[in-house]
C-alpha positions as CSV (number, residue, x, y, z in Angstrom):
1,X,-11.5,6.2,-2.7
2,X,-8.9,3.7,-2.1
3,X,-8.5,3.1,1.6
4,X,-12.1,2.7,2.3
5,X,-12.1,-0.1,0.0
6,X,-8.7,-1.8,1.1
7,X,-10.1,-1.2,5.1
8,X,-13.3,-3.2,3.7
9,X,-11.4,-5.9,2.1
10,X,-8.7,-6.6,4.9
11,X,-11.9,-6.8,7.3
12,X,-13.6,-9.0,5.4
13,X,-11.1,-11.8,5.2
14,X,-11.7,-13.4,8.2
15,X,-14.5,-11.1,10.4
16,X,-13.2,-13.0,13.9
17,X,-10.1,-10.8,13.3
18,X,-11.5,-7.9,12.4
19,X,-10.0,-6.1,15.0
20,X,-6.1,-7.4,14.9
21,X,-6.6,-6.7,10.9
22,X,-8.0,-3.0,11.6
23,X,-4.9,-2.3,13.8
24,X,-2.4,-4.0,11.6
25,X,-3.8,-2.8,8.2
26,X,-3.8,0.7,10.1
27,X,-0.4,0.8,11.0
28,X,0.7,-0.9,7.7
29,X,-0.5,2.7,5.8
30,X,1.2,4.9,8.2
31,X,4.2,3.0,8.3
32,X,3.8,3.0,4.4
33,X,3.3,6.8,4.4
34,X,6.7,7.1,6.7
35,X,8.6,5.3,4.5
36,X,7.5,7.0,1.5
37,X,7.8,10.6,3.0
38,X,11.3,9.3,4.7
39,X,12.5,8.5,0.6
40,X,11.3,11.5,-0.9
41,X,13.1,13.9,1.3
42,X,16.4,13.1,-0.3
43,X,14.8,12.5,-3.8
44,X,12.8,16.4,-3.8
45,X,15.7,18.5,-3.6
46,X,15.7,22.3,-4.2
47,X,16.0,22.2,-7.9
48,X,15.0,18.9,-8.7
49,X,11.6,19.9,-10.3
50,X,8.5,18.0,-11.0
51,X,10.1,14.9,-12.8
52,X,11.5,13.5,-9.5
53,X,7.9,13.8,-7.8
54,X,6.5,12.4,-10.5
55,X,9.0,9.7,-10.9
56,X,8.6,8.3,-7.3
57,X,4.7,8.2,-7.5
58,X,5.2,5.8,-10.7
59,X,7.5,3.7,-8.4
60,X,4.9,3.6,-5.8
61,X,1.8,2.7,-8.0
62,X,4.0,0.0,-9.8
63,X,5.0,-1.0,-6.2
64,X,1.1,-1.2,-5.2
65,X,0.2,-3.5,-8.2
66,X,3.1,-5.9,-7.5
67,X,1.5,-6.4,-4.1
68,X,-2.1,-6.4,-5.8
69,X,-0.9,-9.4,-8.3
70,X,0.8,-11.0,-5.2
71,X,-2.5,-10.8,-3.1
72,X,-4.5,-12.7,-6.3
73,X,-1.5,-14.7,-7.0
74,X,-1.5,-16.0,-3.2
75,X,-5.6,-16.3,-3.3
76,X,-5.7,-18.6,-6.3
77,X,-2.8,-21.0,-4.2
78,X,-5.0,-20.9,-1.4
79,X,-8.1,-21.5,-3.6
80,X,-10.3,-18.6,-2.2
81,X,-11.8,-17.3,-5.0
């Protein structure tokens, strides 16, 4: 239910671009879901159990908010709300 919403929002900011910010916010979530499957290779080892998987989808929600408050803290500089 999330990337709809995030697709709506990065298409929204400024509609002229809509198509540079479809493309980049595309290849920002693959490149994001690289990453993230290139780290948790070495992290899920045989044995490692469910505390390492659960572990490294804490880091990555805490990682999403700390770009969230970035995004509001770089809106209210920028006065567009």
């Amino acid at each position: 239910m999330s990337i709809p919403n995030a697709t709506a929002g990065m298409l929204a900011i400024k509609p002229e671009l809509a198509g540079t910010a479809s493309g980049l916010g595309s290849a920002m979530m693959i490149g994001g879901g690289a990453a993230l499957s290139a780290l948790a290779g070495p992290v899920l080892q045989i044995g490692t159990g469910d505390l390492a998987l659960i572990a490294l989808m804490w880091v990555s929600i805490f990682i999403g908010i700390l770009f969230i408050l970035l995004v509001i803290r770089r809106n209210r500089t920028l006065h567009l709300e």
